[in-house]
C-alpha positions in Angstrom: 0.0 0.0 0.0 1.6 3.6 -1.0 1.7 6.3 1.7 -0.8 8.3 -0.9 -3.6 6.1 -0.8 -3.0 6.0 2.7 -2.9 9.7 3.1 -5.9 10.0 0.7 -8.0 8.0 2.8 -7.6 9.5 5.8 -8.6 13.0 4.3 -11.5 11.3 2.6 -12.5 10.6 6.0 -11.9 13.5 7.6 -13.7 15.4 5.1 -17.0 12.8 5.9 -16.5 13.5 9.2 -16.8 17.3 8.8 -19.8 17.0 6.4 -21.9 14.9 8.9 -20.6 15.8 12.5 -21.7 19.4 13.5 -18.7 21.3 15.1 -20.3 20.7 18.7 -19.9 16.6 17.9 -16.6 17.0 16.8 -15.6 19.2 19.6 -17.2 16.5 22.1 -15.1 13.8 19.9 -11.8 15.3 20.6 -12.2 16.3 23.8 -13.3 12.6 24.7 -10.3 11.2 23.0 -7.6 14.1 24.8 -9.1 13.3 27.3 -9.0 9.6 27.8 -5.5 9.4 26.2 -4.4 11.4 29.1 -6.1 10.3 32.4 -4.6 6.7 32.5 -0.5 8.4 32.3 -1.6 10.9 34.8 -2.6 8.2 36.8 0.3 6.1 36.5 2.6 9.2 37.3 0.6 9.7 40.6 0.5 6.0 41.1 4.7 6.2 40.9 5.5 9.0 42.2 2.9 10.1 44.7 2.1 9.0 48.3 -0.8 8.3 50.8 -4.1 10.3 48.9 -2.1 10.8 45.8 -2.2 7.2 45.4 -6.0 6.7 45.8 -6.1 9.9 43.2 -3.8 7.4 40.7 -6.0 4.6 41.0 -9.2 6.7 40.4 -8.0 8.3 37.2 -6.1 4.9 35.3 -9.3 3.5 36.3 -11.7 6.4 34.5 -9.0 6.6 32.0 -9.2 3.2 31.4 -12.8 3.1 30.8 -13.2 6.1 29.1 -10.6 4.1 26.5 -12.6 1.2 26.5 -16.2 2.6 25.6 -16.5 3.9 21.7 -18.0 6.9 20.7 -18.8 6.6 17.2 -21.6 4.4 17.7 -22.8 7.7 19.8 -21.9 9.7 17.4 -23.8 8.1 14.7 -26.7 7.7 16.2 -27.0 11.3 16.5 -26.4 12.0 12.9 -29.1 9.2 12.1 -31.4 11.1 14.6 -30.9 14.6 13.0 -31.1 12.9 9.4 -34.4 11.6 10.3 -36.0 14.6 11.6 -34.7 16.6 8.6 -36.6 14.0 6.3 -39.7 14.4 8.3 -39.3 18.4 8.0 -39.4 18.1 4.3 
């Protein structure tokens, strides 16, 4: 597979992301995703390098960041757009 095609893809995707995500969703998307990808090392730093409550506060945030890893949005995320598709084909 050439790095084109590749590269071509992914914009082909990100462009059908921006036409059917409003800029609320994709804000939501990215913020879930920052988010997640950062709980779980902040917890592990805590877990390592902190003591007595700091450790409880590790535990508690590899454990949400853990989860928060483990549970998919798109299936959110389309079900939204098939909500909004469906009310604009009853508007009309």
């Amino acid at each position: 597979m050439r790095l084109g095609n590749i590269r071509s893809g992914l914009s082909r995707g990100r462009e059908e992301c921006r036409r059917v995500l409003t800029r609320g969703e994709r804000v939501f998307a990215w913020s879930y995703t920052v988010l997640a990808s950062l709980l779980a090392p902040v917890g592990v730093v805590l877990l390592i390098m902190g003591s007595g409550a700091a450790h409880g506060v590790g535990i508690a945030l590899l454990v949400v960041g853990l989860l928060a890893m483990a549970v998919p949005i798109s299936p959110f995320l389309r079900a939204r757009v098939r909500r909004r598709e469906t009310r604009a084909d009853r508007r009309q």
